[in-house]
C-alpha positions as CSV (number, residue, x, y, z in Angstrom):
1,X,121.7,149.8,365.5
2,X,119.9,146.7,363.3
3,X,121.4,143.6,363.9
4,X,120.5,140.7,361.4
5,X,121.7,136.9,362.3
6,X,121.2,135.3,359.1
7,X,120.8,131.5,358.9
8,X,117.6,128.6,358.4
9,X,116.9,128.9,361.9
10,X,119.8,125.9,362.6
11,X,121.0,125.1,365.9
12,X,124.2,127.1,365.3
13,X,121.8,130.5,364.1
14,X,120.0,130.3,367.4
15,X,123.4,129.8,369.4
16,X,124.6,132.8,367.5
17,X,121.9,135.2,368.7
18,X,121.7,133.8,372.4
19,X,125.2,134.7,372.0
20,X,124.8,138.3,370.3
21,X,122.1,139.0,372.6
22,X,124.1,138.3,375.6
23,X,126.9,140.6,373.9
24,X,124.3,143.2,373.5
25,X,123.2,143.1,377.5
26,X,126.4,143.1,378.7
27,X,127.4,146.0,376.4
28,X,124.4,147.7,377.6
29,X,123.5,148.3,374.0
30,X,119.6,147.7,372.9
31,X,119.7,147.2,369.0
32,X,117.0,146.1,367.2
33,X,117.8,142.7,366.2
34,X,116.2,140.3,363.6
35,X,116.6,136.7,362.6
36,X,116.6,136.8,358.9
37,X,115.5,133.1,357.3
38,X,114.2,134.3,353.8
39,X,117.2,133.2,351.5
40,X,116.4,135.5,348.7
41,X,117.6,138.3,351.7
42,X,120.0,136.1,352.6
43,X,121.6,135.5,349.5
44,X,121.8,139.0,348.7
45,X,124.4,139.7,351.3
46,X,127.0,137.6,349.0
47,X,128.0,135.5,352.8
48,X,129.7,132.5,351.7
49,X,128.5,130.3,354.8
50,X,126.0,130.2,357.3
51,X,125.2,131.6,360.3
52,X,126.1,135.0,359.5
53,X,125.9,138.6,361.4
54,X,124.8,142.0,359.8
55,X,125.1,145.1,361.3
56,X,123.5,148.1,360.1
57,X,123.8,146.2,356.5
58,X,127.3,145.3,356.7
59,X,128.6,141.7,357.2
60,X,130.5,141.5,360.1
61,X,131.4,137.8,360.1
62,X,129.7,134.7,358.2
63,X,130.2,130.7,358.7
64,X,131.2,130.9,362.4
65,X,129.2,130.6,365.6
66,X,130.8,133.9,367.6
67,X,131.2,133.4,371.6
68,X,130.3,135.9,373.5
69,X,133.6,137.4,373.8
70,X,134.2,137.9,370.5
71,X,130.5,139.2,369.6
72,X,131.4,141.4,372.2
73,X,134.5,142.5,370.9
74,X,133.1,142.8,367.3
75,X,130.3,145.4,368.8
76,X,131.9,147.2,371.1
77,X,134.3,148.9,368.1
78,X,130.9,149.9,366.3
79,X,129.9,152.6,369.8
């Protein structure tokens, strides 16, 4: 599993992977995960709003900070 938080690095990009990662530990689950700032990426993912969260190349939510619980919730249905 790849896990991409794409943002400029923001306040609310870095709460959203403390908050993924703490997903990812409690779920046991050891993706690799990588903190995309290179807008030309970042644009290519067509996200309307920033932070987002890829997974294995598919946007999984964009423009919201996730909790824990619902990162958790989003990952634990892609086992």
């Amino acid at each position: 599993m790849v896990i991409k938080i794409l943002g400029s690095g923001c306040s609310r990009c870095k709460t959203l992977e403390a908050n993924i990662r703490k997903a990812c530990e409690e779920l046991a689950l050891n993706p690799e995960i990588i903190d995309e700032r290179d807008m030309s990426r970042i644009v290519s993912y067509n996200v309307m709003g920033l932070p987002a969260l890829v997974v294995d190349e598919k946007v999984l939510s964009s423009g919201k900070v996730l909790s824990v619980p619902e990162a958790k919730d989003i990952l634990s249905k892609l086992r």
